[in-house]
Each structure stands twice: as C-alpha cells, then as structure tokens.
LOBA-357051 format. One line per field, with one value per residue: x, y, z of N, C-alpha, C in turn. Coordinates in steps of 0.2 Angstrom, whole numbers, padded with zeros to 4 digits, m for minus. Example, Ala and Ser with C-alpha at 12.3 -4.5 7.8 and 13.67 -1.06 7.14 Angstrom:
<rs>
nu <- [0066_0064]
nv <- [m0028_m0011]
nw <- [0039_0035]
cau <- [0062_0068]
cav <- [m0022_m0005]
caw <- [0039_0036]
cu <- [0066_0064]
cv <- [m0016_0000]
cw <- [0039_0039]
</rs>
This chain:
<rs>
nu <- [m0005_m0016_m0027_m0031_m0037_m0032_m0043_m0042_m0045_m0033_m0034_m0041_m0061_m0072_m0084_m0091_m0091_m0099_m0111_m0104_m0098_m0112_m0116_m0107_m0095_m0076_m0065_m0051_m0038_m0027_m0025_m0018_m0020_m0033_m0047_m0048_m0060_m0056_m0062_m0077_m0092_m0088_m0081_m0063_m0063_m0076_m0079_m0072_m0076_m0090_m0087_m0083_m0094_m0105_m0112_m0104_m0101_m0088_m0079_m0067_m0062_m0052_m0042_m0036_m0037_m0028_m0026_m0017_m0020_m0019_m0008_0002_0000_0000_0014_0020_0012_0018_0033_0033_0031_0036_0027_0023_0013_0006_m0002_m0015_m0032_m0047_m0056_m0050_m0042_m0025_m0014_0000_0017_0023_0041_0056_0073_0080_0075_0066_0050_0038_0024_0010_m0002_m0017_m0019_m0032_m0038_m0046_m0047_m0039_m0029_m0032_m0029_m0032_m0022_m0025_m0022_m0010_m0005_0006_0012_0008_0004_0013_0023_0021_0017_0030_0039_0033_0035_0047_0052_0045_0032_0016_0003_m0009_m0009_m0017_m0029_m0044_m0063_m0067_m0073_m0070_m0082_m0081_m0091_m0091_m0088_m0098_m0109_m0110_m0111_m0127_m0131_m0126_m0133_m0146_m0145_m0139_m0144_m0144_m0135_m0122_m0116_m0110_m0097_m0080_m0067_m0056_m0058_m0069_m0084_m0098_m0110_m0126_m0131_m0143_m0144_m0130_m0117_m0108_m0091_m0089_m0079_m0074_m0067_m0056_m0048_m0050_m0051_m0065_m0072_m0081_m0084_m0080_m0085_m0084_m0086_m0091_m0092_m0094_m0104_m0116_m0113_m0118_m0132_m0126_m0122_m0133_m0141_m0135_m0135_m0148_m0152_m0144_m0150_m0158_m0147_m0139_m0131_m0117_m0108_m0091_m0073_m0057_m0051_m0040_m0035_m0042_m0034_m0021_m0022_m0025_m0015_m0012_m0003_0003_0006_0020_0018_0023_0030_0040_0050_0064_0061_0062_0051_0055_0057_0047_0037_0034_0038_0033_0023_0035_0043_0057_0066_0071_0062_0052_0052_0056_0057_0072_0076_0086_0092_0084_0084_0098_0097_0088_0098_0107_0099_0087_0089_0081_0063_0045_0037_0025_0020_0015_0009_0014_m0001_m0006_m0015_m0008_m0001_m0004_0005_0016_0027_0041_0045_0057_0063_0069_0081_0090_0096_0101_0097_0083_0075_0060_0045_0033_0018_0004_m0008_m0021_m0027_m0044_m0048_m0041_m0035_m0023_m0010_m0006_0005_0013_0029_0046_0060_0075_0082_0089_0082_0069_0061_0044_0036_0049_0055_0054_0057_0047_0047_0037_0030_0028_0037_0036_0042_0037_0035_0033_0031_0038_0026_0016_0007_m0009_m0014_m0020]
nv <- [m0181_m0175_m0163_m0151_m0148_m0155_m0158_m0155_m0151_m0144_m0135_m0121_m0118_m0106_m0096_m0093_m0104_m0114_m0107_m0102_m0115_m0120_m0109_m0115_m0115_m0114_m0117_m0117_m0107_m0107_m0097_m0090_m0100_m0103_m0105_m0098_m0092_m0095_m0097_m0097_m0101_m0093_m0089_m0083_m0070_m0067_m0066_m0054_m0043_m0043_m0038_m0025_m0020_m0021_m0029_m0039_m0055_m0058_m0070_m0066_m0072_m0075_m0065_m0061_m0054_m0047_m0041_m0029_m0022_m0011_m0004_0002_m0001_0008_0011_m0004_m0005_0004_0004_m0008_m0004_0006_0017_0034_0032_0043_0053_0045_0043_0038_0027_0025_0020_0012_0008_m0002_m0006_m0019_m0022_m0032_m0032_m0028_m0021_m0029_m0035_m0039_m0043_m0033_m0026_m0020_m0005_m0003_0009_0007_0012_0022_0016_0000_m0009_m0016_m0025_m0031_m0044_m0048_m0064_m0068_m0075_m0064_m0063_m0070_m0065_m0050_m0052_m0060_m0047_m0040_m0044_m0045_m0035_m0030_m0026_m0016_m0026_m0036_m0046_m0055_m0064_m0061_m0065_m0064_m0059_m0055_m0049_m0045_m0032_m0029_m0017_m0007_m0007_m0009_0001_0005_m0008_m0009_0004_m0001_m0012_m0008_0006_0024_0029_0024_0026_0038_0036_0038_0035_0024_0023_0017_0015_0010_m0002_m0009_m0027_m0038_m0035_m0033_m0023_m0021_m0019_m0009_m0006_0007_0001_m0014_m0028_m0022_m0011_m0005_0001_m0001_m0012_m0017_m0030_m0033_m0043_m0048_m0060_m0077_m0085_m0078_m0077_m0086_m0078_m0065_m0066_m0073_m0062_m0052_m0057_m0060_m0045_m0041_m0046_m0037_m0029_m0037_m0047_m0059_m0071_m0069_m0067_m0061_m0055_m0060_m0054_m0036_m0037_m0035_m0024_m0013_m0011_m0018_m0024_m0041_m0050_m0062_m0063_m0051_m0045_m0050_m0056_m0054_m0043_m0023_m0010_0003_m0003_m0008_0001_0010_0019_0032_0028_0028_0033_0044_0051_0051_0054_0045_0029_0012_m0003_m0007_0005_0008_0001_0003_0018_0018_0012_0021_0030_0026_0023_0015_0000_m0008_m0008_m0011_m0012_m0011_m0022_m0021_m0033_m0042_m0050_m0060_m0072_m0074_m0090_m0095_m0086_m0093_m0096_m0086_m0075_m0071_m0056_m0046_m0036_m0029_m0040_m0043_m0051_m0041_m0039_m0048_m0055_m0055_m0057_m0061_m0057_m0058_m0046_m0043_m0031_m0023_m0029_m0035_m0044_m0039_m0035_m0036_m0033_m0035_m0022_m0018_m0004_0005_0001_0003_0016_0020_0015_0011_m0003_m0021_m0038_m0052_m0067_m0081_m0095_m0104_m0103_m0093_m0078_m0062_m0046_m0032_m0017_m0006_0002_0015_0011_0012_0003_0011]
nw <- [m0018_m0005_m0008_0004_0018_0034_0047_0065_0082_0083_0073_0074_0076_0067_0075_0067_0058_0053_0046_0036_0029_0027_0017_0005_0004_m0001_0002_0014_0022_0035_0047_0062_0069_0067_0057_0040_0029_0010_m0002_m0011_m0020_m0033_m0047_m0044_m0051_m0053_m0039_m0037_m0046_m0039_m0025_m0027_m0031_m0024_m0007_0002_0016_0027_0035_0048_0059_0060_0065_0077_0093_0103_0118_0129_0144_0157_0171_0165_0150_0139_0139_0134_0124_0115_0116_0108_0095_0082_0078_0084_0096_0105_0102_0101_0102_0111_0105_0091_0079_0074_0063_0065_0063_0071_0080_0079_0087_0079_0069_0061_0055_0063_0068_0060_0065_0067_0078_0093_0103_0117_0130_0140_0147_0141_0127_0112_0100_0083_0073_0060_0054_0064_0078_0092_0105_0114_0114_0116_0130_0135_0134_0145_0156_0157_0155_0171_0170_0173_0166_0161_0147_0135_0126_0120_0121_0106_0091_0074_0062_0045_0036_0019_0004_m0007_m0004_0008_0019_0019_0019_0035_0041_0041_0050_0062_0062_0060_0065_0062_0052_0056_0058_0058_0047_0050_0065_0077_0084_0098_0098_0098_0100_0102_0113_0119_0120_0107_0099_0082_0069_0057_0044_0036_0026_0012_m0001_m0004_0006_0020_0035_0051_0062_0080_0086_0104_0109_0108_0106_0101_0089_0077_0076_0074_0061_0053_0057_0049_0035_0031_0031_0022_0011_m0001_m0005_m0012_m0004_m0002_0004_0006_0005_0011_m0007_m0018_m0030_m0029_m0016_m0023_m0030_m0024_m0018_m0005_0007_0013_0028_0028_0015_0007_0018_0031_0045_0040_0034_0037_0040_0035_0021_0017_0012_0025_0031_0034_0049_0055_0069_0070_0076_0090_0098_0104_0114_0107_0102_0092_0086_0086_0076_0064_0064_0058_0048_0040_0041_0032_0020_0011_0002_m0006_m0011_m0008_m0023_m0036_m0049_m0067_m0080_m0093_m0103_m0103_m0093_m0079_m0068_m0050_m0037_m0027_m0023_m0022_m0038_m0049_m0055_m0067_m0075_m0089_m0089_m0076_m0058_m0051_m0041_m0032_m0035_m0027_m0023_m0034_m0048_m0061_m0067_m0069_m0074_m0075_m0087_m0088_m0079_m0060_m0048_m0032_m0029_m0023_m0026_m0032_m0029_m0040_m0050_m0046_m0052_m0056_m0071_m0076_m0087_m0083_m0083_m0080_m0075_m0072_m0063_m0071_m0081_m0092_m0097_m0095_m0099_m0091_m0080_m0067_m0054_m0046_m0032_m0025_m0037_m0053]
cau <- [m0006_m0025_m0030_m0035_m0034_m0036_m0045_m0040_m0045_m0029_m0036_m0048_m0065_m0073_m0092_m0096_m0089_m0105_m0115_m0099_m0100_m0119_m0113_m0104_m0085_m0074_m0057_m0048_m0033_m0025_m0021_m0017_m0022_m0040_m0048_m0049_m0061_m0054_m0066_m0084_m0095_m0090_m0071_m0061_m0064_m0082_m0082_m0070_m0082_m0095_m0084_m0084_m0101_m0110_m0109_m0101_m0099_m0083_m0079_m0062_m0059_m0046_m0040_m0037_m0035_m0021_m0026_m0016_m0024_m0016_m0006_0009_m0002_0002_0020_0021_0011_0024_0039_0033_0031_0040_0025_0020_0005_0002_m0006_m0021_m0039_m0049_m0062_m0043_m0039_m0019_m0010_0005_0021_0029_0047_0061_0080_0082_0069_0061_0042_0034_0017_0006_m0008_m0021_m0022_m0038_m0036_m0054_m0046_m0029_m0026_m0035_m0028_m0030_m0019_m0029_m0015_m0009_m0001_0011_0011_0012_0002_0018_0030_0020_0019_0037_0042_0030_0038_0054_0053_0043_0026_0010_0000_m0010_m0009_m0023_m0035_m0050_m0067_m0067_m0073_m0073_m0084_m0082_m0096_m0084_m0090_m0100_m0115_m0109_m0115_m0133_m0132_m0126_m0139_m0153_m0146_m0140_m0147_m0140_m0129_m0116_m0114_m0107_m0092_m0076_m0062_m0052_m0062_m0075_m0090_m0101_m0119_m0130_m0133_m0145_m0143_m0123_m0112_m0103_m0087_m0089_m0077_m0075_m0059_m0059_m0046_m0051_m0050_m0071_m0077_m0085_m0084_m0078_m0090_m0080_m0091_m0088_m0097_m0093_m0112_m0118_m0112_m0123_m0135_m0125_m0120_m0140_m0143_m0132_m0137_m0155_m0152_m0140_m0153_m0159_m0140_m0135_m0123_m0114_m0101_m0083_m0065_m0051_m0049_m0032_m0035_m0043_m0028_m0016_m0024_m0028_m0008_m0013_0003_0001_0010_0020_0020_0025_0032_0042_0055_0068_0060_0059_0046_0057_0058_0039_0034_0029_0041_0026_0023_0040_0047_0064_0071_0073_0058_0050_0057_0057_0064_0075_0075_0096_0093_0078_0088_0104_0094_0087_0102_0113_0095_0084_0093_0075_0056_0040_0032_0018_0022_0010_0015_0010_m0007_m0012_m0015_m0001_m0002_m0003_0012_0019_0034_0043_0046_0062_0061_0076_0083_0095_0098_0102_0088_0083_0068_0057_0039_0028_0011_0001_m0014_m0023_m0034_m0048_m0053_m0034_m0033_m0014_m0008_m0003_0010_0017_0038_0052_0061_0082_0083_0092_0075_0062_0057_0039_0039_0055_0052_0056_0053_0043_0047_0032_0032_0027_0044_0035_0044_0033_0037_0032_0033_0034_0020_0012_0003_m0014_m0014_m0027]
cav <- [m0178_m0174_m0156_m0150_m0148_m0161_m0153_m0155_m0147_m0139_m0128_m0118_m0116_m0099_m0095_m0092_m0108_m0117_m0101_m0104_m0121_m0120_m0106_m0113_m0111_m0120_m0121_m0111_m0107_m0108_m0089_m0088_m0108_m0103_m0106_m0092_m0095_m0092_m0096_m0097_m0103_m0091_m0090_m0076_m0063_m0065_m0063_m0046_m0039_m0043_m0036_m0021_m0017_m0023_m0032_m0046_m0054_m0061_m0073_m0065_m0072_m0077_m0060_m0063_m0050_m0047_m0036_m0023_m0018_m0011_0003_0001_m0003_0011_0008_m0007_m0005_0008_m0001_m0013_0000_0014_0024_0036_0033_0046_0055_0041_0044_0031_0026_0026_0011_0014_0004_0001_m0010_m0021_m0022_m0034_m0026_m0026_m0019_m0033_m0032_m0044_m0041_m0025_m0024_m0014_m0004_m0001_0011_0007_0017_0024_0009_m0003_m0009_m0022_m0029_m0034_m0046_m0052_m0070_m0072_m0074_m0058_m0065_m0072_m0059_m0044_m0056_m0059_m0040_m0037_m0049_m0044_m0027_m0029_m0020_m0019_m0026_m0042_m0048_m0062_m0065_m0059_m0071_m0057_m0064_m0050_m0051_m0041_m0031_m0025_m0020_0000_m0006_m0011_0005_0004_m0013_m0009_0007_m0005_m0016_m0003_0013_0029_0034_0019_0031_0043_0031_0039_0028_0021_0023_0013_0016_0004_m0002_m0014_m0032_m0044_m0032_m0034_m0018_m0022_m0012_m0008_m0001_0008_m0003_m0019_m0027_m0022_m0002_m0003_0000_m0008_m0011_m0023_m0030_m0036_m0049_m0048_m0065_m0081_m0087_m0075_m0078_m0088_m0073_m0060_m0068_m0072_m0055_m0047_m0060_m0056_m0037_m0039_m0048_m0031_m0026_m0044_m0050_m0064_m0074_m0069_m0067_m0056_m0056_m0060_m0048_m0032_m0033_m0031_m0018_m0008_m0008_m0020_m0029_m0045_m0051_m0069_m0064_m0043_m0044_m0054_m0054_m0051_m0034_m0017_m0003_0007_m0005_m0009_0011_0009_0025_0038_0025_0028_0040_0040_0056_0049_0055_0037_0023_0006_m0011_m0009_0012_0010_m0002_0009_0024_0016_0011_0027_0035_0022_0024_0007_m0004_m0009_m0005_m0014_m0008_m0013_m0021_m0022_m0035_m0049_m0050_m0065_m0073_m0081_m0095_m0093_m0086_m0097_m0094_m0080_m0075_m0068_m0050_m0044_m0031_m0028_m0047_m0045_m0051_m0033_m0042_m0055_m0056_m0059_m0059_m0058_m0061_m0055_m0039_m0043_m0023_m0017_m0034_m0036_m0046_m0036_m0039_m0035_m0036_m0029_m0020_m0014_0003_0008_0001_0006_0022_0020_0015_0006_m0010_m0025_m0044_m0057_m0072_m0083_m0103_m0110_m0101_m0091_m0072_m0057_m0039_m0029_m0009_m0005_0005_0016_0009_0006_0001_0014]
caw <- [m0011_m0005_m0009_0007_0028_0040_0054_0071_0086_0083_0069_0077_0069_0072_0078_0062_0052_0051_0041_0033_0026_0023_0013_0002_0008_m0007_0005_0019_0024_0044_0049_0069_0069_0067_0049_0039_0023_0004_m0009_m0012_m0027_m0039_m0047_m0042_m0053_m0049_m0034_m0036_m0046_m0034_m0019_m0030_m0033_m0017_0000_0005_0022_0028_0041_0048_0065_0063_0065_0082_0096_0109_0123_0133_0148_0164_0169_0158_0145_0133_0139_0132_0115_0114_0118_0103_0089_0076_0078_0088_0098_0110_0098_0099_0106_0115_0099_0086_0076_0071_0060_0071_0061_0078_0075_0083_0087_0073_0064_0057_0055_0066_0064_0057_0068_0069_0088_0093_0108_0121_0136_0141_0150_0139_0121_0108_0094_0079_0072_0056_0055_0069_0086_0096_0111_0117_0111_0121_0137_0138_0136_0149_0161_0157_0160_0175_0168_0176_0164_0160_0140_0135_0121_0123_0116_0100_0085_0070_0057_0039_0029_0016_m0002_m0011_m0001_0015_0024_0019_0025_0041_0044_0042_0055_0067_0064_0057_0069_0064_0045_0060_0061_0052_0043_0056_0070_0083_0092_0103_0096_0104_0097_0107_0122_0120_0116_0101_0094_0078_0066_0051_0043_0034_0021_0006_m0003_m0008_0011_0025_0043_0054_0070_0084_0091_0112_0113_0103_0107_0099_0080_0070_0078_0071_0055_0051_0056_0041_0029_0030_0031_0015_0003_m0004_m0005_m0015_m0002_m0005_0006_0003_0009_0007_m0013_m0022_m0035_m0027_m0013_m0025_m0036_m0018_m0012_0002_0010_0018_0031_0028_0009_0006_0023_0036_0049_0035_0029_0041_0040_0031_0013_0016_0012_0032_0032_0039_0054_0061_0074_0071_0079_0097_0103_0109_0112_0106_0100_0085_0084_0084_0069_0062_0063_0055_0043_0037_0037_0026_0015_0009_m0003_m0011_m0010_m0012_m0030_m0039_m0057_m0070_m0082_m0096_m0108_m0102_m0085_m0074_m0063_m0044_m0035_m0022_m0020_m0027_m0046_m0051_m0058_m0071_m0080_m0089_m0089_m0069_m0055_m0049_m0038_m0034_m0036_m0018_m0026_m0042_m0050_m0068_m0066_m0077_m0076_m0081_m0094_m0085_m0072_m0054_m0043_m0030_m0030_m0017_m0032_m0031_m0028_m0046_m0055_m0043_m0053_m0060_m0079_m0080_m0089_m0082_m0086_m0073_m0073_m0067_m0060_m0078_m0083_m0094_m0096_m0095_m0102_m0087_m0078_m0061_m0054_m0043_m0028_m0028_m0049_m0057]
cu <- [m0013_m0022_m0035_m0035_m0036_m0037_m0046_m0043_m0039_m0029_m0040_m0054_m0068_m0082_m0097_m0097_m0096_m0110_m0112_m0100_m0110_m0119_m0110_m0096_m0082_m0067_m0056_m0040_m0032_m0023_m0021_m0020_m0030_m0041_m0050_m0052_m0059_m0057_m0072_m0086_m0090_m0081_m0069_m0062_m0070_m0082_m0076_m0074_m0088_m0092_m0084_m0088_m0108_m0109_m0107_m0099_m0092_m0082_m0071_m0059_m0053_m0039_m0040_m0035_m0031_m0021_m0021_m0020_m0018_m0011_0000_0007_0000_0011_0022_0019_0016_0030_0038_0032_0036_0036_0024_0013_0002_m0003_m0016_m0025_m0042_m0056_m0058_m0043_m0033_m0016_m0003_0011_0022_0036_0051_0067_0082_0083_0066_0055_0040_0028_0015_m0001_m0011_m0024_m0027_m0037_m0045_m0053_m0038_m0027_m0028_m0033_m0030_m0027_m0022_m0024_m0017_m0007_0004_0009_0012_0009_0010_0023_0028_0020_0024_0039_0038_0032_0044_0057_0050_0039_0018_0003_m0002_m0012_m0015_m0026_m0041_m0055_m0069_m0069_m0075_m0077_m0084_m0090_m0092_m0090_m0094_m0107_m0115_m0113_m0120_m0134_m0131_m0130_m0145_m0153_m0143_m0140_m0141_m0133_m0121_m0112_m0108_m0099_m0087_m0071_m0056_m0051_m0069_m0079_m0094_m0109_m0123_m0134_m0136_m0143_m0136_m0122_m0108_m0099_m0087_m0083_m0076_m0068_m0061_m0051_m0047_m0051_m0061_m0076_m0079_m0085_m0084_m0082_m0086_m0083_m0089_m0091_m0099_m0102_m0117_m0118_m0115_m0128_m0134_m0125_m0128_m0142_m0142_m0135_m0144_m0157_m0149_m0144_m0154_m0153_m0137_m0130_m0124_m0109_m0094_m0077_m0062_m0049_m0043_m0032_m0036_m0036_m0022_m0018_m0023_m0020_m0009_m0006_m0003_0006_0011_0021_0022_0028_0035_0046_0062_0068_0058_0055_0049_0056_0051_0036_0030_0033_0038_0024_0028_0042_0054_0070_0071_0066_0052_0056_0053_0060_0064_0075_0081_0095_0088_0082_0096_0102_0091_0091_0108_0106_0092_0089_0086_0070_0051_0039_0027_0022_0017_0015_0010_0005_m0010_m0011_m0010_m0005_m0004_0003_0012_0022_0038_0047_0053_0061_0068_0075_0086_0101_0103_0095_0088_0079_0066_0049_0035_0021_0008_m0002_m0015_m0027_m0039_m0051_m0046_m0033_m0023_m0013_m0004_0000_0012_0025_0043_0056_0068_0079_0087_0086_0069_0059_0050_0040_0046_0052_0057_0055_0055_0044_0043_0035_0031_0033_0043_0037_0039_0035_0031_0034_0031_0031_0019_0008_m0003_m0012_m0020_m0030]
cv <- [m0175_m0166_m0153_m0150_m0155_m0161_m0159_m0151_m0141_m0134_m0125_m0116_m0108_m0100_m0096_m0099_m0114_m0114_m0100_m0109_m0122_m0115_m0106_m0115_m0119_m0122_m0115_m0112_m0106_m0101_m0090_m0096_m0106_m0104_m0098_m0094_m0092_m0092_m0098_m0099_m0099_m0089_m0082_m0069_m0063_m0062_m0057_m0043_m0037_m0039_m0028_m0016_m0017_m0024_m0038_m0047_m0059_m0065_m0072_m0066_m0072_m0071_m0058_m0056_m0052_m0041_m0036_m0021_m0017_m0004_0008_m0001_0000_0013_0004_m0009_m0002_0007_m0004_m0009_0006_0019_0026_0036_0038_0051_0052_0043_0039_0032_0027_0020_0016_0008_0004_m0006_m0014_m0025_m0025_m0029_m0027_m0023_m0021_m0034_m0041_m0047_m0034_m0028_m0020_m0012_m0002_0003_0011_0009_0020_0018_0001_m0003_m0014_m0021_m0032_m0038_m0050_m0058_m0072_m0071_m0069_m0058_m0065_m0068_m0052_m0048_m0055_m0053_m0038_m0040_m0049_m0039_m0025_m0024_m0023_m0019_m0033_m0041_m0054_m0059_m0064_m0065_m0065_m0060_m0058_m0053_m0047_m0042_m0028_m0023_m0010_0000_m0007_m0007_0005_m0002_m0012_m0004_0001_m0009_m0013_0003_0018_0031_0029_0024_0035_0042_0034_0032_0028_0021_0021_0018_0009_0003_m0009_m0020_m0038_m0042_m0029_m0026_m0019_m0016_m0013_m0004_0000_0005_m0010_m0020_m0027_m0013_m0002_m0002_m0004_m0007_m0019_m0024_m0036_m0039_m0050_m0055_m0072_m0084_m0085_m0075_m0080_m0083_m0068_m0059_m0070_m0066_m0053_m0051_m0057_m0049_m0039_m0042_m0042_m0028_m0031_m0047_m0058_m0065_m0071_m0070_m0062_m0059_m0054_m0052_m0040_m0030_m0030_m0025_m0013_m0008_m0011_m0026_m0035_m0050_m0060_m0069_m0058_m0044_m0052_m0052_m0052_m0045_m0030_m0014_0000_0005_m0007_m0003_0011_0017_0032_0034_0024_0035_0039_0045_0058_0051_0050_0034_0017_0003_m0011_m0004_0011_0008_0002_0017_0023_0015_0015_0032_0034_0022_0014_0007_m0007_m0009_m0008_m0009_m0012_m0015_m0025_m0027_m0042_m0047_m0056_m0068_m0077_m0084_m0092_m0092_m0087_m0097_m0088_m0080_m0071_m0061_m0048_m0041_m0029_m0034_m0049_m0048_m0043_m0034_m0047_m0052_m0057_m0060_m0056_m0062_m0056_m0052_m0040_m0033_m0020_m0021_m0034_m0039_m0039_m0039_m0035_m0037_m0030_m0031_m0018_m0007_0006_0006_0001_0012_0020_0022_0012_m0003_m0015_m0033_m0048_m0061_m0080_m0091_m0106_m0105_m0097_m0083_m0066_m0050_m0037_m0021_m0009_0002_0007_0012_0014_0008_0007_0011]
cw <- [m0011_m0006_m0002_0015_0031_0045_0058_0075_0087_0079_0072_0073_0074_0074_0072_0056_0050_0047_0037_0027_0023_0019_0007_m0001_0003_m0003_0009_0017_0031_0044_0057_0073_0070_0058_0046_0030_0016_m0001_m0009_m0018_m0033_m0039_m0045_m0045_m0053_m0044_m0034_m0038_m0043_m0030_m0022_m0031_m0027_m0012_0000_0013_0023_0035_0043_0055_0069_0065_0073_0088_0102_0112_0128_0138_0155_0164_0164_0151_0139_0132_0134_0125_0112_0111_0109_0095_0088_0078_0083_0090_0104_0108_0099_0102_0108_0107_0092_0085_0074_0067_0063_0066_0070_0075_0082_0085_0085_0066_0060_0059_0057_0066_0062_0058_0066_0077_0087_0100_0111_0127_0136_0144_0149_0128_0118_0100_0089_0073_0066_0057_0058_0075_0091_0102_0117_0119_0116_0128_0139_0140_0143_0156_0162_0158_0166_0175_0172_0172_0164_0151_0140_0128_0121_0117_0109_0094_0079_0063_0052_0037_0026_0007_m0001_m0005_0006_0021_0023_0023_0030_0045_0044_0049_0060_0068_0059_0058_0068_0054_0049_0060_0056_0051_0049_0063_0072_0087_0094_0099_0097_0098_0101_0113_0125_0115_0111_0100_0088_0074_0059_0049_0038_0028_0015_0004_m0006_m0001_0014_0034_0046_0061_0074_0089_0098_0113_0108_0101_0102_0090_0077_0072_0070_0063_0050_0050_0049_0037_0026_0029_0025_0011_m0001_m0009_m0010_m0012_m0003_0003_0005_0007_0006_0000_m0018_m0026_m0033_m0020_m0014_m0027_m0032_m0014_m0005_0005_0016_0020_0029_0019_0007_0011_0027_0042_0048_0033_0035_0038_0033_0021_0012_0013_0019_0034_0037_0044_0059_0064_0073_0073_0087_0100_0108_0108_0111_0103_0094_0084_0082_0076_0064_0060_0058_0049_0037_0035_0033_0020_0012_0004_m0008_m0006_m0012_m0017_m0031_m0044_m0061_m0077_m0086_m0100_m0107_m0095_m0083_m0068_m0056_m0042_m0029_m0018_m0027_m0034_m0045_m0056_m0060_m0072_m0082_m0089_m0080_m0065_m0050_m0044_m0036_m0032_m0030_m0021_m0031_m0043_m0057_m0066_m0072_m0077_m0079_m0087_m0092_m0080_m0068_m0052_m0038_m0029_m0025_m0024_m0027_m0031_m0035_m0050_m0052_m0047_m0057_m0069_m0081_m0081_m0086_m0083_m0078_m0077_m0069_m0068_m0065_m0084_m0092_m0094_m0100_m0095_m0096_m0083_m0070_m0062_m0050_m0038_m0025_m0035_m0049_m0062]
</rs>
C-alpha cells in the first residue's frame, strides 16, 4: 500500500502549504481535516535539537478555532468545561478540558478570552464546532458559534522571541505565558500570543486573514535567517520529554480530567455548572483507578508506537503505552503510559513491551523527563 495521502478538496490545505512544500515538507498528517505538516529534511533528532537551540517556524492551522460570541457566550464556554472561567481576563489564554456526561475528555482547547462576550476554542482533534452549536440550540442561548478565517502560525524554539522583536517591535517581549496582545501586520491587527506546543518557547500568531499568509510566513523567514530558523512541526521526542498530552493518543473520550493529571482544571465543589460534574465528582470521590506517567525505559531505540504497548509487572498488564520515542539527550526511550494505580509510584520498575515484541526493562517517571 502507497505510503502517503491522496489530497482532496476534503483535506484542507492551509494559507501556508505552499512556503510549506517549497520548504521541504517530507509528509503530513490530517488534524481537524486541514493538513498538518510532520517532517522536514532533517530526521527527528535533528530537528529536536534544533527546536532546542533556536527558531523554528510551524505551520499549525490546522489548530482551528471555534468562536463563542454573543451574550451567553461565557454561559456556554462554561457549560462545556471542569474549569472555572470566571476568573479569566479579556487578553487569558486558559487551558480548558471539555467533557461529555460523563466526564469524558472531548477536546483540550486552549480559551482565548477577546471580550466578555466574545471567545475562541483553539481545538485539538475533534470536532467541537458541532458539539458547542447543538448545546447552544438546545438550551436556547443567545449565541452564534462558527469558525472564524484564523489561520495560527508557530515561532517556537530559545530564539523565537528575538525573532519576533525584530518583526514586531519590543513591546511583543511584554507579552506573558498564556497571554495575547494585538500587533499590526500589513495594517491588519493580528492576535499574538505567548503559547505554542512545545516546553522551549515561542509564540503563536493568529492570522485574522488567510490572504495574508505567504506574506506573513515570508516575513518570519526572513527575520529568522540570523536566528537559524528552520521549518518544523510539533516534534515526537520533545512532547514527550515536556509532559505534553495529545489528544486522540494520551487522551480520548474513554479518559476523564481526572486520570489525565487535568485534576487542577476542575471545579468540583458545586460551585459552576457543567456537563458531566455528577460523573466528575463521583469520580473523585471513588478516587482514579489509573494515571498517565512518564516511563523511561530500554538502551536502544524502539520502533514507532501506533498502537498501544502493553506495560507489566509482576507478570500482570499494569498499562499500556500511548507514545514513545528514544531521547537522544537522556540515551533512553520516553513514553508516555496510563499506568494502574498500585504501580504508579515513581521508580517502580516495569517492563514495555514494544510492536517488534521486544521487552524493555523500564521506570515510571516524573513529568516532564529531566
């Protein structure tokens, strides 16, 4: 079977896939049905060292937003989350889980709060376009839902803010971690914020104007020569290393907040409401049954993990594996693994089981790896 997508009008491309391709760009992958690119010239541990040391720009469109606006609007963000948002300021990004009635984790957006009466969803892998419309039509709210033309672009990486003073000035340094200000690109207001996935820095620019892309995407290139930037993507290796959960493989509709370590993003002593507190609170008070961990593990590199590894101990399965790659800077493969609860403690040994049925002497860990 070919190695490769068979583009459709139904994969979306983004603004930037052309600066993309002339780039470079070794294959994608489909996030939110828009292309999302994954590899570039140089093999993965290259480019995490690079992503490490300098800038990189990303082409993350596919990170698609789902605005809130109208007077029910923080109603409704509400409604759909564990946390508490009244707390948020207008220029707040929030990490917000959204959770069925059941407590199953939906997606894990990130809120961006741009008025009291004006929100966006910056969404993982599933479709929550849909999912906030219906409640809103079903509870009779007076909001309008939609996708706005947003198209965000990553500078991620030690160098990234240099890079971005140069091409917007100082005052973009001003900008704390998980929050937006406005700055002006070809006359256009852009939202900028300080976020991105990866733990080495950076900033997200939330393109209001698809037109405008090969523009902006030129722009950084040019500003970053001095900085060494490079092409990239969100890189296997540094998301484990950095405790980064991702939705569709640490997470699904199977797994609540709670066995995520989403724990500190719940309310769960009646004082909001939303969908799936009965189950969230039932939940918390019979106590998780297991926990993502970290597990370090192995002396030489494992394959890709596809589908999930079996994790033992004690010659039970105590686990299973959702993602792992080889850290060339710890010389050990990482992983993440939802882990039982009787072998969760940091330091207990237990043996990984990878797809070339090779078994692997390994320790749960700490999140992020040191």
């Amino acid at each position: 079977m070919a190695d490769g997508l068979n583009m459709s009008r139904r994969i979306r491309r983004t603004p930037y896939t052309d600066r993309v391709e002339a780039a470079g760009v070794r294959g994608y992958s489909v996030v939110n049905h828009m292309l999302l690119p994954k590899a570039f010239e140089p093999s993965l541990e290259e480019d995490y060292w690079h992503l490490r040391q300098h800038a990189q720009i990303w082409d993350v469109s596919c990170q698609r937003q789902v605005e809130i606006k109208g007077p029910d609007a923080a109603r409704l963000v509400q409604w759909m989350t564990p946390r508490d948002i009244s707390g948020a300021d207008i220029g707040d990004c929030f990490y917000i889980p959204i959770t069925d009635r059941n407590g199953g984790i939906l997606n894990d957006p990130v809120m961006l709060k741009l008025a009291a009466d004006r929100f966006w969803l910056s969404i993982a892998d599933s479709d929550v376009l849909l999912y906030a419309d219906g409640l809103a039509v079903g509870a009779g709210l007076d909001v309008i839902v939609s996708e706005p033309d947003v198209s965000p672009l990553a500078v991620q990486g030690p160098k990234a803010e240099a890079l971005m003073v140069s091409v917007f000035g100082d005052a973009i340094s001003k900008v704390g971690f998980f929050k937006f200000d406005h700055f002006d690109f070809r006359g256009a207001p852009q939202l900028i914020a300080r976020s991105g996935y990866s733990r080495q820095g950076g900033f997200e620019i939330y393109l209001d104007d698809s037109a405008l892309g090969p523009a902006l995407w030129d722009t950084i290139w040019e500003a970053g020569r001095p900085f060494d930037i490079r092409p990239g993507c969100p890189n296997l290796i540094e998301r484990i290393e950095g405790g980064l959960f991702s939705y569709g493989n640490e997470m699904t509709r199977e797994n609540n907040p709670l066995e995520i370590g989403l724990g500190k993003y719940c309310t769960l002593d009646g004082s909001i409401d939303f969908i799936g507190r009965g189950a969230l609170q039932k939940i918390a008070a019979e106590g998780v049954t297991r926990i993502i961990r970290g597990v370090a593990f192995g002396t030489v590199p494992c394959p890709s993990c596809t589908m999930p590894w079996p994790v033992t101990a004690d010659g039970v399965r105590v686990g299973q594996m959702t993602s792992a790659a080889w850290s060339p800077r710890l010389k050990c493969n990482v992983g993440l693994a939802m882990i039982d609860r009787s072998y969760w403690d940091t330091g207990r040994e237990v043996i990984v089981t990878s797809a070339d049925e090779n078994r692997h002497l390994g320790q749960i860990s700490d999140l992020p790896f040191s």
